[in-house]
C-alpha positions as CSV (number, residue, x, y, z in Angstrom):
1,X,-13.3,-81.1,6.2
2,X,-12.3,-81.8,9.9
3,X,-13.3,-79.8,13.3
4,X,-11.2,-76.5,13.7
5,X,-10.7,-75.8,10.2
6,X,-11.2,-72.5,8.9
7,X,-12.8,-72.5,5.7
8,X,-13.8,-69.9,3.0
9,X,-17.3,-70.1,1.9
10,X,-21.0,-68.1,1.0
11,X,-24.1,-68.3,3.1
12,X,-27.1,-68.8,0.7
13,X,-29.6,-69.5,2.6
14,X,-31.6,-70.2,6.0
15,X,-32.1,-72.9,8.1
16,X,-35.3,-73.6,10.0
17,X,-33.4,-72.3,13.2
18,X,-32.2,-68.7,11.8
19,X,-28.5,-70.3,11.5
20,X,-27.2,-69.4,8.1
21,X,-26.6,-71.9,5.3
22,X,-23.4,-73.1,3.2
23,X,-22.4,-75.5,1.4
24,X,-18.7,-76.2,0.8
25,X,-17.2,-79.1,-1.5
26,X,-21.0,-80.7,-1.6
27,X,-21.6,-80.7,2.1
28,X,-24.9,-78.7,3.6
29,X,-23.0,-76.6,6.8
30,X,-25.2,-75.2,9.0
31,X,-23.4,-71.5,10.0
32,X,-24.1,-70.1,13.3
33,X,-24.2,-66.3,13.0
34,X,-24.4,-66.4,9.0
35,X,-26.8,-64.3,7.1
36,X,-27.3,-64.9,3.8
37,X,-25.3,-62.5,1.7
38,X,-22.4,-63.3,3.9
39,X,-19.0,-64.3,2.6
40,X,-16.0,-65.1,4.9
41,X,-14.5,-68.1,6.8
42,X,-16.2,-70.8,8.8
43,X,-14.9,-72.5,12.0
44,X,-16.2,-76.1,11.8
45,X,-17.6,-77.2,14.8
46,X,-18.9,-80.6,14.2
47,X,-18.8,-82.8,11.0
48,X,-21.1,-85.7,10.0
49,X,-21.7,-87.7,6.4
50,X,-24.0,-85.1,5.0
51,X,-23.9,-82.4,6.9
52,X,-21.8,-79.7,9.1
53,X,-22.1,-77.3,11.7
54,X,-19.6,-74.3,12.2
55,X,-19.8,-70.8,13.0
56,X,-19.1,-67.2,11.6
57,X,-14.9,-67.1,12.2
58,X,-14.4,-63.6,10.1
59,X,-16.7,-62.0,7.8
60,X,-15.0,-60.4,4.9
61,X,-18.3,-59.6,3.0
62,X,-21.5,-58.3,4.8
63,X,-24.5,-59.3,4.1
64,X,-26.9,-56.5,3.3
65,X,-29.5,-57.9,5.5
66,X,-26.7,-57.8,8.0
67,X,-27.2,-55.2,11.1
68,X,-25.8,-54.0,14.2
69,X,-27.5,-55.8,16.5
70,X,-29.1,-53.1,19.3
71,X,-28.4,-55.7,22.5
72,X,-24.5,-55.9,23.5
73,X,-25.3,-59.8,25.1
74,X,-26.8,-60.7,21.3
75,X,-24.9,-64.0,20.1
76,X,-23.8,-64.6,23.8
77,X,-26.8,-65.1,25.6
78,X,-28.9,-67.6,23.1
79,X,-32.4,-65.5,23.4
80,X,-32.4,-63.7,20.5
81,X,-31.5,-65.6,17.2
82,X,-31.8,-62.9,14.7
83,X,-30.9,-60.0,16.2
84,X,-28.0,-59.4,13.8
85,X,-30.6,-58.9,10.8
86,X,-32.5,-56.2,10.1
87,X,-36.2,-56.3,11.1
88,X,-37.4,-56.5,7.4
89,X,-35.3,-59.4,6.8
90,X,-36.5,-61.0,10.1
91,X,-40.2,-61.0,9.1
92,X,-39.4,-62.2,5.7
93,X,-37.5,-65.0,7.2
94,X,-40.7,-65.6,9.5
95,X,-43.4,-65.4,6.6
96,X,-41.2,-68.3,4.6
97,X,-41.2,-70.7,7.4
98,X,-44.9,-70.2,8.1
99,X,-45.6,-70.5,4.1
100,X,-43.3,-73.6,3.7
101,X,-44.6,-75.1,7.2
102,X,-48.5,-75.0,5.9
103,X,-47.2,-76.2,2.5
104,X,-45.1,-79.7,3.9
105,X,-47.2,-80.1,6.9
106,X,-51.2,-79.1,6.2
107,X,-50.6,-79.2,2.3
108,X,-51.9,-75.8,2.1
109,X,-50.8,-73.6,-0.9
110,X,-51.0,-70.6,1.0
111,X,-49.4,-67.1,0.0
112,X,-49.0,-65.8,3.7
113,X,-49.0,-61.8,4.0
């Protein structure tokens, strides 16, 4: 996997950041744009040992979390990270960082509401 190539693969998951995860031939690649759900190709952006970061080339698949976002600058401007999910999905994203931060940093075992 270089930069600029245009890959097939499956988001599956979230990072910490809203970016979409994938992982193709073993490698964690970080997906700008990606929901997960979504299927389509990746651009690679910028490759290191363990890890990659790319964005959303084509989506062939939607995600069903997937929406159209309601601002026509969203994905241009940088101040809104999620705005191409649907609100549900948004606060579930948001309870499951705040869950998984009070687990790994307080050590809290905390079902957040």
């Amino acid at each position: 996997m270089n930069k600029n190539d245009v890959i097939p693969a499956e988001v599956t998951g979230w990072s910490s950041d809203g970016a979409g995860i994938a992982r193709v031939d073993g490698l964690t690649v970080f997906v700008s744009g990606g929901v997960p759900g979504d299927t389509g190709d990746i651009l690679i952006l910028k490759t290191a040992r363990s890890h990659a970061f790319a964005k959303m080339e084509r989506i062939s698949t939607p995600s069903a979390l997937r929406c159209e976002p309601d601002c026509p600058l969203a994905g241009r401007c940088g101040g809104c990270a999620l705005r191409h999910v649907s609100y549900e999905a948004e606060l579930e994203f948001k309870r499951e960082r705040v869950a998984e931060a009070l687990k790994r940093i307080g050590g809290i075992d905390f079902d957040v509401p």
